[in-house]
C-alpha positions in Angstrom: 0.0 0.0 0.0 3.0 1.9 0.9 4.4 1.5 -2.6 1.0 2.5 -3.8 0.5 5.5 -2.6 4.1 6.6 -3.7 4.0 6.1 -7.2 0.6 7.5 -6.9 2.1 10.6 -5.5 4.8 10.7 -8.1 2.1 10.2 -11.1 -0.1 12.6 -10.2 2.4 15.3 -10.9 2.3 14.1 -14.7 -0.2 16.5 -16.6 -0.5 15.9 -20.1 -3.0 15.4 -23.0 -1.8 12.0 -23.6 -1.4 10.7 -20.0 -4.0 9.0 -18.1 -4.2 11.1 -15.0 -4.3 9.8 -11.8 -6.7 11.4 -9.0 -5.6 9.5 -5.6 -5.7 6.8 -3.7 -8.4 6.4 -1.3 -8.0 4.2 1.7 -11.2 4.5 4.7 -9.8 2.1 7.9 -11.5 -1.1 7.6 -12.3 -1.0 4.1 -10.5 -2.5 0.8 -7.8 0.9 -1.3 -8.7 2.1 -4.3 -7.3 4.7 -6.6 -9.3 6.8 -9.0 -8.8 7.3 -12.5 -9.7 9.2 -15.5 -12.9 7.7 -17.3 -11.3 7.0 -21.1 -14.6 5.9 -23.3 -13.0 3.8 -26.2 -10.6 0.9 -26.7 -6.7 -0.2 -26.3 -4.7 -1.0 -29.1 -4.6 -4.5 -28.2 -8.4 -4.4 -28.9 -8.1 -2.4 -32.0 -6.1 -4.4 -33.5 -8.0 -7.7 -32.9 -10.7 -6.4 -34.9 -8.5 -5.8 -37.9 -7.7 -9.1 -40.9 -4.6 -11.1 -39.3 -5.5 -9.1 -36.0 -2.6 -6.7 -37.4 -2.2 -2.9 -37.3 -0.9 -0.9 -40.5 2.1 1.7 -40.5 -0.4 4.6 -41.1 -2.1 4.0 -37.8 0.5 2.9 -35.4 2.5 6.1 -37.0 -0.7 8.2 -35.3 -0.7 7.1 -32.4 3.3 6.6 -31.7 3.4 10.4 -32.6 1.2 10.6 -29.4 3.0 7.9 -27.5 6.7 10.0 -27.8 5.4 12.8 -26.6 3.6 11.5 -23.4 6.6 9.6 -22.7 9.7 12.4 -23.1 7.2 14.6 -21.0 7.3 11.6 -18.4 10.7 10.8 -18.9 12.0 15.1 -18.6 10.1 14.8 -15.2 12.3 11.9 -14.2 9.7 9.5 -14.4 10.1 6.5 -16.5 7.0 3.7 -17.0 8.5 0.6 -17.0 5.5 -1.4 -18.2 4.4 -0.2 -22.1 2.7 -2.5 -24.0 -0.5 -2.9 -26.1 -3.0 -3.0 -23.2 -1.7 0.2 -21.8 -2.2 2.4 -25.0 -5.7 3.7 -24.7 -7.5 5.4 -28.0 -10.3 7.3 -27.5 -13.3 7.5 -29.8 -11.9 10.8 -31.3 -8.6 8.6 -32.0 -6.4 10.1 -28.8 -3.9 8.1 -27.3 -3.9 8.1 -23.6 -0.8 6.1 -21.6 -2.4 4.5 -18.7 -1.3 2.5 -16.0 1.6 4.8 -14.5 1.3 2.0 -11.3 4.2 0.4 -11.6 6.7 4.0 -13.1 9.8 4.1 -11.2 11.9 7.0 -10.7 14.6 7.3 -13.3 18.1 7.1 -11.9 19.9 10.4 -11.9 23.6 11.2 -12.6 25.0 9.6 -9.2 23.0 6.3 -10.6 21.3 6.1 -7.4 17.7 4.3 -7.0 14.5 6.1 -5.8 11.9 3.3 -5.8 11.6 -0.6 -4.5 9.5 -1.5 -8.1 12.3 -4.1 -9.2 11.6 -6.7 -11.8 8.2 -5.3 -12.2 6.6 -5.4 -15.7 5.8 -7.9 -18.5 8.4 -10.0 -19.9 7.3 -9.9 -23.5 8.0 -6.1 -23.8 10.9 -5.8 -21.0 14.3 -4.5 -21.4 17.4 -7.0 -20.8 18.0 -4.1 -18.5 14.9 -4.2 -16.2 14.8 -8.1 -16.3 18.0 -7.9 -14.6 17.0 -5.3 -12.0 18.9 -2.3 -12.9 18.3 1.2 -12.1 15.4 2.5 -14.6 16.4 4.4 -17.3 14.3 5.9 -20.4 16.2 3.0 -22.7 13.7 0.6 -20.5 10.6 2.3 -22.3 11.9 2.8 -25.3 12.8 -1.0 -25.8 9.8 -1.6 -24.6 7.8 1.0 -27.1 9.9 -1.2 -29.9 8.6 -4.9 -28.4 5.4 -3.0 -28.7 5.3 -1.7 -31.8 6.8 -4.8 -33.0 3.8 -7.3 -31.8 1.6 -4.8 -33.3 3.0 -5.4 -37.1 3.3 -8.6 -37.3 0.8 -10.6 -34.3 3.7 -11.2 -31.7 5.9 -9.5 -29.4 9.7 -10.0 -30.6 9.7 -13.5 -27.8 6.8 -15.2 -27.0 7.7 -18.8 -26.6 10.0 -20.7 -24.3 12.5 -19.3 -22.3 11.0 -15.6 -22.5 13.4 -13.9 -20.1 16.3 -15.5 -21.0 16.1 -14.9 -25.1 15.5 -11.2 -24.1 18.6 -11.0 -22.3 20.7 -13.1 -25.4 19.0 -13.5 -28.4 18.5 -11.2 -30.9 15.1 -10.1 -32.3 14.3 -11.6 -35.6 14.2 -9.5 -38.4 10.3 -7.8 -38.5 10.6 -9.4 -42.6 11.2 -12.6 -41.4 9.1 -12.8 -38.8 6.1 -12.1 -41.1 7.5 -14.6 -43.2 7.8 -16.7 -40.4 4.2 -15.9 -39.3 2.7 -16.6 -43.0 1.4 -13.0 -42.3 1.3 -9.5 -44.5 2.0 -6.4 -43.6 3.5 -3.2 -45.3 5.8 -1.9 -43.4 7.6 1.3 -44.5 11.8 0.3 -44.4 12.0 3.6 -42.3 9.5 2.2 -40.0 11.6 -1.2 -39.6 14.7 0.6 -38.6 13.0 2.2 -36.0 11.4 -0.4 -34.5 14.6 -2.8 -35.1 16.8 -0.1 -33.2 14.2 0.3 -30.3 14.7 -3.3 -29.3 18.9 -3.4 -29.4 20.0 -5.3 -26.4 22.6 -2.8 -25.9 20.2 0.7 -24.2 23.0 2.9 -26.1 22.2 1.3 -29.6 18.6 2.5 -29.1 17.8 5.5 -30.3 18.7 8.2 -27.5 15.0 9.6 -26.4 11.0 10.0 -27.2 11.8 13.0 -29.2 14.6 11.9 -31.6 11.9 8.8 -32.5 9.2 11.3 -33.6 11.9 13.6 -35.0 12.9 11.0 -37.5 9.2 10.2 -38.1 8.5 13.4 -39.3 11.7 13.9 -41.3 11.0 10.7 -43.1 7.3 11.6 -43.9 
């Protein structure tokens, strides 16, 4: 409860469009917590693309909404504040197509320059979509998201996150993604995926954090410059 009401208090400093804001945790003796969030009428990506043939989404799409996604998450991450758990669940849409990031509960504090560790969250997450980085416990870092934003994007293109059978934790520490291309192949799926659009992605989920690319912002930087 403790840990609850911490990263509560940490998240409710986060105010943007694109953010699922937090209201509070409310805790009467005797009785069960709760926390109150905003109300988002729509669906998660994980949803939307379920609906679609192959139950994948195209370039144009996930291009709209990772627009959104960079800039919820360099505003999060210039306020020290990294989220440690993206994937497609956690990417609301609302009716009038906005994204909003929810699920802020298990953010972490991101380390500063001393490399010292503000929060007890370790190992938190889900394995498909986690850095080696945070699967070993380090401090977080904005890498973490940004690998995980590529795992994401990733499972959205072709119908699976970059490891999704056997050893899970161990092939995201050692083994290197396969080719989106191949995996589609792989899949028996189709999906046109702009070449620009694989590098991206491709870089995002480099087991080494300073092969990614270096923040939120150079992602939809390089979007733009490329459309």
């Amino acid at each position: 409860l403790r840990d609850l009401e911490r990263e509560t208090i940490k998240t409710q400093e986060l105010n943007h469009p694109n953010i699922v804001q937090v209201g509070g945790v409310w805790h009467l003796e005797g009785e069960p917590a709760f926390l109150t969030l905003e109300y988002i009428e729509g669906a998660d990506l994980d949803m939307l693309r379920s609906e679609t043939p192959g139950k994948l989404l195209p370039w144009a799409s996930i291009k709209h909404y990772l627009l959104q996604i960079c800039d919820a998450l360099e505003y999060a991450h210039s306020k020290k504040i990294a989220h440690r758990d993206i994937k497609p669940s956690n990417l609301l849409v609302t009716r009038a197509g906005q994204v909003k990031l929810a699920d802020f509960g298990l953010a972490a504090s991101i380390a500063n320059t001393a490399g010292t560790l503000t929060t007890d969250v370790i190992g938190a997450g889900t394995p498909f979509y986690m850095s080696p980085q945070q699967i070993l416990g380090k401090s977080p870092q904005a890498a973490d998201d940004i690998y995980s934003l590529g795992a994401t994007l990733y499972d959205l293109l072709t119908g699976k996150p970059p490891f999704y059978q056997g050893e899970i934790l161990h092939q995201a520490e050692h083994v290197n993604a396969t080719p989106i291309n191949d995996r589609l192949r792989e899949l028996n799926v189709t999906n046109i995926i702009p070449d620009y659009a694989v590098m991206i992605v491709m870089s995002c989920v480099q087991k080494d954090p300073d092969k990614r690319p270096a923040s939120m912002a150079v992602i939809r930087k390089y979007i733009e410059y490329m459309e």
